[in-house]
C-alpha positions in Angstrom: 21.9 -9.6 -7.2 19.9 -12.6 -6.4 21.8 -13.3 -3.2 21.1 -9.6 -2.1 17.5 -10.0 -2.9 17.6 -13.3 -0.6 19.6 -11.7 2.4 16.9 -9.0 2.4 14.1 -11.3 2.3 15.7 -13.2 4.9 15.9 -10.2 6.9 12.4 -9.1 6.9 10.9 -12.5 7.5 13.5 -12.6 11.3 12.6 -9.0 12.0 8.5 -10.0 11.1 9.4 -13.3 13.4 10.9 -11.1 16.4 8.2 -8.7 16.5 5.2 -10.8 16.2 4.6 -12.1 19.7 5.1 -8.8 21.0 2.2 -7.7 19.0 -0.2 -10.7 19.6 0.9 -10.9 23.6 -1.5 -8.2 24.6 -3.6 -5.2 22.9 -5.0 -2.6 24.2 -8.8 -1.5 24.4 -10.6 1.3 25.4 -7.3 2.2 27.3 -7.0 -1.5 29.3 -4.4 -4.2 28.1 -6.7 -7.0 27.3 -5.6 -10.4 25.1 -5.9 -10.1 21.4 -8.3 -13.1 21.3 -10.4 -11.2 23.1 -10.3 -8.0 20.5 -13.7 -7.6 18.5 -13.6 -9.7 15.1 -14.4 -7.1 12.7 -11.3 -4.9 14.7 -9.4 -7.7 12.6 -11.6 -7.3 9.6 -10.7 -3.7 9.1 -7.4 -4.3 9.8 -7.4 -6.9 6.6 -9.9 -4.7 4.5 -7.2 -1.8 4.7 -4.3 -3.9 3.9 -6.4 -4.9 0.9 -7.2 -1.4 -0.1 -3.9 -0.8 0.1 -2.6 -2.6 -2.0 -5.4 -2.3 -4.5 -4.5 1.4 -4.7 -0.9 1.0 -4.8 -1.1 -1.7 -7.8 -3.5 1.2 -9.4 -1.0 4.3 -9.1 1.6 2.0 -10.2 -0.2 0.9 -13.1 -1.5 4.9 -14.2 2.5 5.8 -13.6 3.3 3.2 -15.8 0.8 4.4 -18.6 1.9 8.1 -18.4 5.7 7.1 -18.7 4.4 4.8 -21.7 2.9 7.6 -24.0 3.7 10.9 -25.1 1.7 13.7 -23.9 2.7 17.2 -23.6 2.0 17.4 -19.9 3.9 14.4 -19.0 5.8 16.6 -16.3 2.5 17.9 -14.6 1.1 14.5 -14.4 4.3 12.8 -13.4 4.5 15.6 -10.2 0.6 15.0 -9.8 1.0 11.4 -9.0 4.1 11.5 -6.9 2.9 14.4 -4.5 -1.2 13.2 -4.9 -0.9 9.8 -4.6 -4.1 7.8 -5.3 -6.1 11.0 -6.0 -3.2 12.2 -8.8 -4.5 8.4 -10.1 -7.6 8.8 -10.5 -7.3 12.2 -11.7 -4.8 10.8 -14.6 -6.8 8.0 -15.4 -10.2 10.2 -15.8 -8.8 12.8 -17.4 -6.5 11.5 -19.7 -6.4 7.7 -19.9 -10.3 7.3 -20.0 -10.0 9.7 -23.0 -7.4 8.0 -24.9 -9.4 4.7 -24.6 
């Protein structure tokens, strides 16, 4: 198992390392190729701030799926279908409406 996990790894960080300097080579703006260095600075401040966000939301839904599969409650089936096809919103519905309420 460990050697799978390492051959995937291993994997993403050549396909990351191939694709890069395509990426940073040129950008466009306002419909002209133009360097990157030369993109504005918070263009590359949003890009970080939604990564971020993310990331933040997907640590949240996974935490809220965690809790519902944790305790019993008689609407486990409407909440589990609630976060898969709502996403973040299923989330914060779950934790407003029922874990905020257990707490």
């Amino acid at each position: 198992m460990k050697q799978a996990y390492r051959n995937f790894l291993a994997t993403g960080f050549v396909l990351a390392a191939s694709v890069q300097p395509a990426f940073a080579a040129t950008c466009t703006l306002n419909g002209q190729v133009v360097p990157c260095d030369q993109m504005p600075a918070w263009f590359w401040l949003l890009i970080c701030c939604s990564g971020i966000l993310a990331i933040g939301f997907s640590v949240f839904w996974i935490m809220m799926l965690v809790d519902l599969l944790k305790h019993d409650n008689k609407d486990k089936v409407m909440w589990l279908l609630a976060l898969i096809f709502l996403n973040f919103f299923g989330a914060a519905l779950y934790y407003f409406m029922v874990k905020r309420k257990r707490s």
